[in-house]
Each structure stands twice: as C-alpha cells, then as structure tokens.
C-alpha positions as CSV (number, residue, x, y, z in Angstrom):
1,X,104.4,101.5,96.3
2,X,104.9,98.3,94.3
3,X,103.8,96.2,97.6
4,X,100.6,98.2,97.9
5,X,99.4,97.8,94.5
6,X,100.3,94.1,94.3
7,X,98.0,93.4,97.7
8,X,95.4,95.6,95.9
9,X,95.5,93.4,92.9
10,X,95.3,90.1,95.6
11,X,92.6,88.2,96.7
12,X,92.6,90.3,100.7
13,X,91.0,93.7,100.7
14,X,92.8,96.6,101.8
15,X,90.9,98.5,104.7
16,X,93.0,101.1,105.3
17,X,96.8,102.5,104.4
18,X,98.7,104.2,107.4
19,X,101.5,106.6,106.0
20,X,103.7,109.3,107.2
21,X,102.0,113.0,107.2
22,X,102.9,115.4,104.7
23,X,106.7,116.4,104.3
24,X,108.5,119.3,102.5
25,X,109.7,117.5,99.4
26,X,111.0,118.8,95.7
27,X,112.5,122.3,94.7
28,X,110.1,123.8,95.8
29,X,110.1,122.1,99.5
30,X,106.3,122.5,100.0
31,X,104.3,119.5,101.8
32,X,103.3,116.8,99.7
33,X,102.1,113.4,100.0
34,X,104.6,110.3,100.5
35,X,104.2,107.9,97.2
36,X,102.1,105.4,99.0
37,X,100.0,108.2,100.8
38,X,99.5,109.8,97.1
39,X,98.5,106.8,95.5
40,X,95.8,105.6,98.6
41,X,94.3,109.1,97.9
42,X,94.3,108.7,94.6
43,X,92.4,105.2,94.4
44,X,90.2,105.9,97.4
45,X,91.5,104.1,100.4
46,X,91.4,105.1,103.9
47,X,94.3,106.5,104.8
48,X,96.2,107.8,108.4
49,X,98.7,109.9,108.0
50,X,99.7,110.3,112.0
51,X,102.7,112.5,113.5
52,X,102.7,108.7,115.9
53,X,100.7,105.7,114.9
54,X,100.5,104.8,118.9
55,X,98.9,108.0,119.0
56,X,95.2,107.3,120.8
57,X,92.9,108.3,118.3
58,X,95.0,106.7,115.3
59,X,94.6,103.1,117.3
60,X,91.2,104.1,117.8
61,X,90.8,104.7,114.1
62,X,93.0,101.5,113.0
63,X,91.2,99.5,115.4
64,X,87.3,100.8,114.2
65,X,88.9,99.6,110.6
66,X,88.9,95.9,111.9
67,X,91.9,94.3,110.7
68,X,93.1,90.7,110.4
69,X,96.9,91.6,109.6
70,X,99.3,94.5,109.3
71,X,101.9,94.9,106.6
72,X,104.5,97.1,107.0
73,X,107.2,98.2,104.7
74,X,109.8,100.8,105.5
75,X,107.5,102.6,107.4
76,X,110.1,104.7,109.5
77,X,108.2,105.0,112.9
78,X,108.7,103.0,116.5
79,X,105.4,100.9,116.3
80,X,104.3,100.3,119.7
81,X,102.8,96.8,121.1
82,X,98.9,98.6,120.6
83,X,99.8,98.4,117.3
84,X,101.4,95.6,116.7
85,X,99.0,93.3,118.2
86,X,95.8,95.2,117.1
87,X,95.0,93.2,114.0
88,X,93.0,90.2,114.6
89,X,95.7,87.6,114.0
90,X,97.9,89.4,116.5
91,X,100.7,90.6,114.7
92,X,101.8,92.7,112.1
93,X,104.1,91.3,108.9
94,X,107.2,93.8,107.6
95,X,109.4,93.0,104.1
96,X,112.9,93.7,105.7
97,X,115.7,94.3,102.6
98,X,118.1,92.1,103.8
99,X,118.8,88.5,104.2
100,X,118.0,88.9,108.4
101,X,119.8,88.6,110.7
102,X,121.9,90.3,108.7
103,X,121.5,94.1,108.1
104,X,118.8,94.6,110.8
105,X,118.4,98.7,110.9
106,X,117.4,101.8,108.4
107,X,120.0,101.0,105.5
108,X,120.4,97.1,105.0
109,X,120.3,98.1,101.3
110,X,123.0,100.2,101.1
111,X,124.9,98.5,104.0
112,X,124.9,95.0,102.0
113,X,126.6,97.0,99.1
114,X,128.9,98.8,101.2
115,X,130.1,95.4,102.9
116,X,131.1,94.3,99.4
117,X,127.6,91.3,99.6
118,X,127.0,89.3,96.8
119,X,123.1,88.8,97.3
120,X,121.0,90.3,99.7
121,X,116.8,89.6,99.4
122,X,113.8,89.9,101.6
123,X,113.0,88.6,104.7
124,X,109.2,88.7,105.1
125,X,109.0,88.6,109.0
126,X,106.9,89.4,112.3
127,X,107.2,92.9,114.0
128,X,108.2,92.8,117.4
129,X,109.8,95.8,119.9
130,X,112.8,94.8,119.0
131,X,114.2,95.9,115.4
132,X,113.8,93.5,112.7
133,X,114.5,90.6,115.0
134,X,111.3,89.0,114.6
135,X,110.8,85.3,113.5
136,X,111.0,85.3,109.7
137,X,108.0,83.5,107.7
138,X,109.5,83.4,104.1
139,X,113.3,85.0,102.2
140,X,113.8,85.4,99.1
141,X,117.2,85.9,97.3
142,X,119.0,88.8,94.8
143,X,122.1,88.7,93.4
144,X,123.3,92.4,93.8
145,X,124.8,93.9,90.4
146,X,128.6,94.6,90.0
147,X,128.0,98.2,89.4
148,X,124.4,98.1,91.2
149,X,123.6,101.5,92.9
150,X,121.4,101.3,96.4
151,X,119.0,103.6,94.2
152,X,119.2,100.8,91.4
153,X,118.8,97.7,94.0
154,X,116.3,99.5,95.9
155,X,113.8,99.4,93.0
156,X,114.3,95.7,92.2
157,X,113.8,94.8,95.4
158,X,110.6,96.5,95.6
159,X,109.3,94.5,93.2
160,X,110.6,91.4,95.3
161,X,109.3,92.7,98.1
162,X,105.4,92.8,96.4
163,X,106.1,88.7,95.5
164,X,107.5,88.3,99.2
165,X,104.5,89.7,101.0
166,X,101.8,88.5,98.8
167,X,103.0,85.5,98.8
168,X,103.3,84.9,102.7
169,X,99.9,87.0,103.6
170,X,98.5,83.7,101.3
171,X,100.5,81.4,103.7
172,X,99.8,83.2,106.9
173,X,95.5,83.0,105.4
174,X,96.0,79.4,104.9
175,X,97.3,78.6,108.0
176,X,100.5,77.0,106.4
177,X,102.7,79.8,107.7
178,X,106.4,78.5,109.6
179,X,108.0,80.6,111.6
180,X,111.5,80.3,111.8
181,X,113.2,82.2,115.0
182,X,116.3,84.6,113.9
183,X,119.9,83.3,115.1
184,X,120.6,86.6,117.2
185,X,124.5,85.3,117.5
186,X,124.4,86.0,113.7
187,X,122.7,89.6,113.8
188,X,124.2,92.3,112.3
189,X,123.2,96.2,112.2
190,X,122.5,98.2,109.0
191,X,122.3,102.3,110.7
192,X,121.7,104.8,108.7
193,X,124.3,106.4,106.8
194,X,126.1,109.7,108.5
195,X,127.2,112.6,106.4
196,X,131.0,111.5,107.6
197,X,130.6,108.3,105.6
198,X,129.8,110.2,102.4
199,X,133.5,111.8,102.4
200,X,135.7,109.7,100.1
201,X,138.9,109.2,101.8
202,X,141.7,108.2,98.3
203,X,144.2,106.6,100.9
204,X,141.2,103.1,100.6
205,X,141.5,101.1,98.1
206,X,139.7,101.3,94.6
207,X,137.0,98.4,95.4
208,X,136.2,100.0,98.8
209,X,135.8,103.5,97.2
210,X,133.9,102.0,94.2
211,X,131.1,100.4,97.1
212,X,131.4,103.3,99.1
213,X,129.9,105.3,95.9
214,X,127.7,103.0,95.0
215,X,126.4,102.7,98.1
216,X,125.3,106.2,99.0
217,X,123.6,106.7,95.3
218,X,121.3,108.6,94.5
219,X,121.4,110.2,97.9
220,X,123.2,111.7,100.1
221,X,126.0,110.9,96.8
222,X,129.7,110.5,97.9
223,X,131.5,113.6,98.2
224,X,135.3,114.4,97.0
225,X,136.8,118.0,96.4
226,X,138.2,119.1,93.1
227,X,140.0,122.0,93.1
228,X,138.2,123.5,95.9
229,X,135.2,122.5,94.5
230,X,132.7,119.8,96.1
231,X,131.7,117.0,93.6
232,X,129.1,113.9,94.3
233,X,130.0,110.7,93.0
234,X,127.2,109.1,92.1
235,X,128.2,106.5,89.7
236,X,132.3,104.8,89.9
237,X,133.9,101.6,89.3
238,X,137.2,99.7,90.6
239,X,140.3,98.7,87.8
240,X,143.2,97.3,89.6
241,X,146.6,97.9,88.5
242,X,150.0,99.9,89.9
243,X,149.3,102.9,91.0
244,X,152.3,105.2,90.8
245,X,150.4,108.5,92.1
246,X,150.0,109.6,95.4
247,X,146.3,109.0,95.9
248,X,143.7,111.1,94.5
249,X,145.4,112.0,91.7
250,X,143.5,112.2,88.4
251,X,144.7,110.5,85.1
252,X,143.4,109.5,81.7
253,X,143.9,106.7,80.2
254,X,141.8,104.8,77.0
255,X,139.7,108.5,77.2
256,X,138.4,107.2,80.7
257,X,139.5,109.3,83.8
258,X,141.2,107.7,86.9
259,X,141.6,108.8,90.2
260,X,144.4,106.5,92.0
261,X,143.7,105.2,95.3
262,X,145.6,103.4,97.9
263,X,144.9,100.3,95.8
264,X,144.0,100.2,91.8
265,X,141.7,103.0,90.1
266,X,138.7,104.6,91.0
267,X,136.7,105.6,87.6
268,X,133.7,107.5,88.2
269,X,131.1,107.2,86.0
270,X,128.2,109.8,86.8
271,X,129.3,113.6,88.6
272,X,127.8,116.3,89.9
273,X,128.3,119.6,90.5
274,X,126.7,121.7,93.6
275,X,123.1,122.8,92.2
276,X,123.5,120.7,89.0
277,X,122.8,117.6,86.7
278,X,123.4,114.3,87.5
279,X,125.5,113.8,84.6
280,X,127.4,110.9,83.1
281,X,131.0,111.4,82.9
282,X,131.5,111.9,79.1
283,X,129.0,114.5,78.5
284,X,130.2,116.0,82.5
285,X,134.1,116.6,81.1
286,X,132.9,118.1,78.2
287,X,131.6,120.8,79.8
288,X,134.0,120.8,82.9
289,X,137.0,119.6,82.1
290,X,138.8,117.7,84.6
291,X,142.8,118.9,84.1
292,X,145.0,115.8,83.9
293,X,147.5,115.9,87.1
294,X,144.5,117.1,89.3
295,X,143.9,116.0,92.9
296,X,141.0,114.9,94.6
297,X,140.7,115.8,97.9
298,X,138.7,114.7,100.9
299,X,135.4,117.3,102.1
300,X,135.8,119.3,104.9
301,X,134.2,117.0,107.9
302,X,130.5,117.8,108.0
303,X,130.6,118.6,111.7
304,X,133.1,121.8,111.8
C-alpha cells in the first residue's frame, strides 16, 4: 500500500494495478478485496485481479495498458517471462525485504529476525525466473529493533520500500540506473514459516526463544501449552541469568513473569488465549492468573 500511493504521488502515471482476486478474510471470512486492490478501486485505477497473471487474456489486458515498467511488491504469484518482459523497458522492478542475497524467499522479514540480524533493508531489484536473484539497482538499510516484531518491521519497511522504488523508477527513467549482479555464493533462503516452527521448544535458550516469538508476530503467533491450554506468544524478551528450573517453568520475579529456558529467562510480554485478545501481559494475568511453579509445555506437533 505505502509503495502504491508514493508512485501515485510521483511524477510516472500509474496505468494499471494487478492484485490477487478476492480472498475470504476477517471474522466473518467472506471475499474481500486485498489492501492494494481496495484502494486502486477506490481511487479509480485499472485493476486485474487474475487467479494467474500469465493467464492469456490478463497479458492481453496488461499488454493493451502499454507499460514502460513493472513494479512488484510481495505480490505472491510465479510471474512468467510474458510478463516480465512485457513492459516497454523489458523488465519488471520488485522491493525485496532483505539485504539480497540474503533472505531470498516468502519470509526474509521474519527470517532476518529469527537469525538474530541486526539490520536488514530493501533491495530494489530486477525480476527474473529465478527467485529474487536478479541484479539489484539500489539497497537501503534498517537497523531491526531489540524487541521489533516481524508485524512491527514489516510496516517500517513499507515505508522504505515506497523511498526505494520511487527513488530507483527515477534512476531507471533517467537512464542512470547500475545494475549490480547478486553474489549467488552468498545467497541465502528466507521459506515461509511452517506451523512446526511456531512450537516453542523451552530446552533453547532464552535469546533464541525471544526471536523465535518475535519473529512469528502477529501471525501465525508462537505457540506453548499451559496447563493443557494452548497460548500464542506474541510479544517476549530474553534476561540472562542462572536458571535453576527445569525449563519451562514459570516464576515471578520484580512482578514480571519468567519462564526458564535452557539458557536465561524468557518474559513474555503480550498472550493470548484461543478465540481471545491480544493482550499485554499485565492486564492478561489479571484476568488469568498464571500459578507460580507452572510449566510450559511444547504443542502437540501440527501434523498428528
């Protein structure tokens, strides 16, 4: 969203906006517009919204809409080489979240906090068959937060991501565009998160755990059991310290509650019950209280 509406704001016009179709979203699950589909509509562009953008008649439509370039940003589909080399120029432009070639995939956001990164960024680059390897026009940098969620980097580097592209789509115009080839040697790959990864396993250490939740916030949410009861972490931090408990066990300590690990503290900050608020974790223990002595437990595995 933030990329569109900077390029609308731009000196180049916007002929068209491709999007995916409708999906079930909300409560309610009833077909709705994506964000970027919703707000094309909503200002009057052209907009696709194909079950395959190789299909025949979308390049037929795409192609009718006479473009110089193609922008892409976590679009979600295989783009075939009709596509990619429809526009004028030749080539299609995508704002990758990550510093390329590292995190090349679906989740480089969540994968850079998961590895334990410092900064990740954008990597404004050219679309080619092969995912996210293409030569790479212009990065820029973000430090990632201590206690930065993938929810909470996500949106920041939206906003980058508008700069990035608007920026480079002036370079690219100009004709002052460099391309710089990606060291493939150096590549790494950012896949989607599984439902497996979303179990908290206590026998890591307190950092790892801490990423781990971070990481997988707002959604899925890491998942530990309670009492026979499934909770999503969706907000923790890492103290060190000796850890006398067998891990998984909760204490309380300065009001804050502690679950040890294999290695320091996990404190979660924001729980959740099944069907309930994201809540943070004062106002959660007051109305579940969380028994000192407790044990966290790893969830069942997804797959039985």
């Amino acid at each position: 969203m933030p990329s569109l509406e900077r390029l609308r704001s731009g000196p180049h016009e916007v002929v068209a906006v491709v999007s995916q179709p409708d999906r079930p979203r909300g409560r309610g699950r009833r077909p709705s517009p994506s964000p970027v589909a919703a707000r094309a509509l909503a200002v009057g562009l052209p907009l696709l919204r194909p079950e395959k953008v190789g299909d025949a008649a979308c390049v037929g439509t795409l192609r009718a809409h006479a473009p110089d370039l193609g922008v892409v940003v976590a679009f979600g589909q295989f783009l075939p080489r009709a596509v990619r080399e429809l526009p004028r120029r030749g080539f299609l432009v995508n704002a990758h979240a990550s510093l390329l070639p590292r995190h090349r995939g679906a989740a480089p956001i969540a994968r850079a906090i998961l590895a334990g990164d410092a900064e990740t960024g954008i990597s404004v680059m050219r679309v080619e068959r092969e995912m996210d390897a293409g030569p790479v026009a212009l990065v820029r940098r973000l430090a990632i937060g201590p206690e930065e969620t993938t929810g909470e980097l996500e949106e920041r580097l939206g906003s980058l991501a508008a700069d990035a592209l608007a920026e480079a789509i002036d370079e690219i115009a100009a004709g002052r565009a460099v391309w710089t080839e990606q060291d493939a040697a150096a590549a790494t790959l950012a896949p989607k998160l599984s439902r497996d990864e979303a179990r908290l396993d206590f026998s890591a250490s307190a950092e790892a755990l801490a990423r781990r939740v971070r990481a997988l916030a707002p959604k899925p949410g890491a998942v530990a059991v309670l009492a026979g009861e499934p909770l999503r972490l969706l907000g923790a931090r890492a103290e060190p310290g000796p850890v006398p408990d067998r891990p998984g066990t909760v204490r309380f300590s300065d009001g804050a509650l502690r679950i040890a690990t294999a290695a320091g503290w996990l404190v979660p900050t924001r729980l959740q019950r099944a069907g309930g608020r994201v809540l943070e974790i004062g106002e959660f223990l007051r109305g579940h209280p969380i028994p000192e002595g407790g044990h966290f437990e790893r969830a069942p595995d997804p797959a039985q």
